[in-house]
C-alpha positions in Angstrom: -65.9 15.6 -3.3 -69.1 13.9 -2.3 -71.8 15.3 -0.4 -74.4 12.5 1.6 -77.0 13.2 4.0 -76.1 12.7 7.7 -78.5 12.1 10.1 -77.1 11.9 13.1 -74.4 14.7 12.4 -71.1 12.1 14.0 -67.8 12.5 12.6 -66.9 8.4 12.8 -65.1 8.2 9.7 -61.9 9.7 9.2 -61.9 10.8 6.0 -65.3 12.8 7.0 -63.2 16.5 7.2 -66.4 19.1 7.9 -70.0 19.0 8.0 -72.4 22.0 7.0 -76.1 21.8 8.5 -77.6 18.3 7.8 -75.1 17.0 5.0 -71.5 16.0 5.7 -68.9 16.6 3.1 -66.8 13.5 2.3 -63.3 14.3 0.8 -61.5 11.6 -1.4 -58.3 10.3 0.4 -55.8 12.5 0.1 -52.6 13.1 -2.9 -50.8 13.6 0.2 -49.0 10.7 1.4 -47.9 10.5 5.1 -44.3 10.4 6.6 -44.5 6.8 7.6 -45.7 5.1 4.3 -43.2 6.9 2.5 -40.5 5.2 4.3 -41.8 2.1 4.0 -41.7 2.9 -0.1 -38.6 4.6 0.6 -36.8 1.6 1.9 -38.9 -1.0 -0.1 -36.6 0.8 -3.3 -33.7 1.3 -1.1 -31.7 -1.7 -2.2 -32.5 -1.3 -5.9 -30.4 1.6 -6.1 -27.2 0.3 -5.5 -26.5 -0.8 -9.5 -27.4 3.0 -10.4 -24.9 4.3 -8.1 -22.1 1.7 -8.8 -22.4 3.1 -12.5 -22.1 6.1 -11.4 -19.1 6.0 -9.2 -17.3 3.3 -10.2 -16.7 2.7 -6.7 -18.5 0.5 -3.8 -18.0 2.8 -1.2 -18.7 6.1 -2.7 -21.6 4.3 -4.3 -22.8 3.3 -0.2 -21.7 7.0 0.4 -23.9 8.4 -2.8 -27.0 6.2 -2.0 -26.8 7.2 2.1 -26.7 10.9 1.7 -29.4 10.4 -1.6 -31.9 8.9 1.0 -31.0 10.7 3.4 -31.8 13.6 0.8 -35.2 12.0 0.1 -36.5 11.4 3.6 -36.1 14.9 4.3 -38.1 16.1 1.7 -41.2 13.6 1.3 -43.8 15.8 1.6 -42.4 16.9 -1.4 -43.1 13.4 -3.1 -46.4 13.2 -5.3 -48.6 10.6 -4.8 -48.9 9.2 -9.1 -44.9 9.8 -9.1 -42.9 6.7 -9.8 -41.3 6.8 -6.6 -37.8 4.9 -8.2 -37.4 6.7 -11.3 -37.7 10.2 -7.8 -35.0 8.1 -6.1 -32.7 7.7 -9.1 -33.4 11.4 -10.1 -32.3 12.5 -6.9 -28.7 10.0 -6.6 -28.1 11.9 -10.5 -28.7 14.4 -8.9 -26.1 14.5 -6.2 -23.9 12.8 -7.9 -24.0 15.6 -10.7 -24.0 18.3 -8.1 -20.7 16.4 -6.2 -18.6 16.3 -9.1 -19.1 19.9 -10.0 -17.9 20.3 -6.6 -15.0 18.5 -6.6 -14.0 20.1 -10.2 -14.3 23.4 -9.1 -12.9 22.7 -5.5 -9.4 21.2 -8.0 -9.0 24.3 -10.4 -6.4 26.6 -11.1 -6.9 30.1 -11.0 -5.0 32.4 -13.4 -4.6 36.1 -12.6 -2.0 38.0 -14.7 1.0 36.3 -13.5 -0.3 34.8 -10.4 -1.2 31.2 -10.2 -3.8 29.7 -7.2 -5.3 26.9 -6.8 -9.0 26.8 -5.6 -8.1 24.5 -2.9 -9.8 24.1 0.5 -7.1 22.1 1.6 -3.9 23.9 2.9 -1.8 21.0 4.0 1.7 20.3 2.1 3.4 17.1 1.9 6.7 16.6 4.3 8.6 14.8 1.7 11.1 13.7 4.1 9.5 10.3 4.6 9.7 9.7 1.0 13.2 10.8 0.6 14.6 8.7 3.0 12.2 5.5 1.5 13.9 6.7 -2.2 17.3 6.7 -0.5 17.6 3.5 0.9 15.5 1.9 -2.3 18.5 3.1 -4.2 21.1 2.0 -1.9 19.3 -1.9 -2.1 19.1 -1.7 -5.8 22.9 -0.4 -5.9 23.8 -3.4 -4.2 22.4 -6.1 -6.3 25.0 -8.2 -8.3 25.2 -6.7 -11.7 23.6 -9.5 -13.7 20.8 -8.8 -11.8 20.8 -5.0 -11.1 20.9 -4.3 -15.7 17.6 -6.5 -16.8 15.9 -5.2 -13.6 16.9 -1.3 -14.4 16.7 -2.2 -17.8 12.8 -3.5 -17.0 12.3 -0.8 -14.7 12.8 2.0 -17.6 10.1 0.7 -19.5 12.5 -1.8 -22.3 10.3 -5.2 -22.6 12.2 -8.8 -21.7 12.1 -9.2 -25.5 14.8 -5.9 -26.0 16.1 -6.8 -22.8 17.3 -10.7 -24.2 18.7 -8.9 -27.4 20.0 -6.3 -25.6 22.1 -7.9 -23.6 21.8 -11.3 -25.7 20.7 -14.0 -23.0 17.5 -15.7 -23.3 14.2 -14.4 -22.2 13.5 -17.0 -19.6 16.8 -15.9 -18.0 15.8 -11.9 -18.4 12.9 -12.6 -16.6 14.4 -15.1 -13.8 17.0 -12.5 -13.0 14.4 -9.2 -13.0 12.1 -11.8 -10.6 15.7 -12.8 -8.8 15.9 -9.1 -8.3 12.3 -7.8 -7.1 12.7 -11.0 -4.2 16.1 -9.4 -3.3 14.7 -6.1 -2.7 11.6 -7.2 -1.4 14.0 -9.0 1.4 16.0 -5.6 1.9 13.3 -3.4 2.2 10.9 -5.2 4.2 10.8 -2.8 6.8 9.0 -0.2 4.5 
């Protein structure tokens, strides 16, 4: 704080808070930083925080969805930014932050609750899945693959149960290019059936 002798006893400058008799007390700007230049800073950093949330989630939008709510997070809490505080390494703190605090969420929100014999799952969703749809899409699947010619229908199966075209061909001894035309023969054939699905 510096103290100067005013002699006309005005406050013109702004950073002039108080005077006392004939002397006006000058106060250094502020640590504080107002609302307005800390979103300017805010979004000046904005776009650099995109790679740090990518690595994070592993995913574009979650990563859009981690930075919103992370700035959205900041903003509301500037005046709790100090002025000297690398203002990125705050940012990055506070998407770690969230991210961290989501995924405990999510983990606990996905757990299964053991009491004696009793098994619950700390859910907060209480749908169940109609299977019907998917039963009827399984049914008529099979019924298209029962109806492929046989020299077809066995590599494809055969494919389908995890054997590789190499135990396929000795398998069934035929050459591999022809295991693989007929499984390809095959997927086209159903793909033609089942185009409805």
């Amino acid at each position: 704080m510096i103290t100067v002798l005013n002699p006309n006893k005005t406050l013109s400058n702004p950073h002039i808070n108080s005077y006392e008799n004939d002397f006006v007390i000058l106060k250094p700007k502020s640590d504080v930083i107002d609302e307005l230049e800390f979103r300017q800073l805010v979004a000046k950093y904005a776009y650099s925080l995109k790679p740090f949330a990518l690595s994070l989630t592993h995913d574009r939008h979650d990563a859009n969805d981690l930075i919103q709510e992370s700035l959205l997070k900041a903003l509301s809490n500037w005046e709790k930014f100090a002025v000297g505080t690398n203002l990125k390494g705050w940012l990055y703190t506070v998407i770690k932050n969230l991210f961290i605090n989501n995924y405990r969420r999510n983990k606990k929100r996905n757990t299964i609750v053991v009491t004696g014999d009793v098994y619950m799952t700390n859910s907060s969703s209480s749908r169940s899945t109609n299977l019907g749809e998917a039963n009827i899409l399984m049914e008529s699947v099979n019924q298209a693959i029962d109806l492929l010619r046989k020299e077809f229908k066995i590599p494809f199966m055969m494919h389908y149960n995890g054997f590789k075209y190499t135990e396929i061909a000795n398998k069934l001894t035929l050459p591999i290019g022809t295991v693989k035309s007929r499984i390809h023969l095959a997927r086209t054939e159903l793909k033609q059936k089942l185009t409805r699905y």
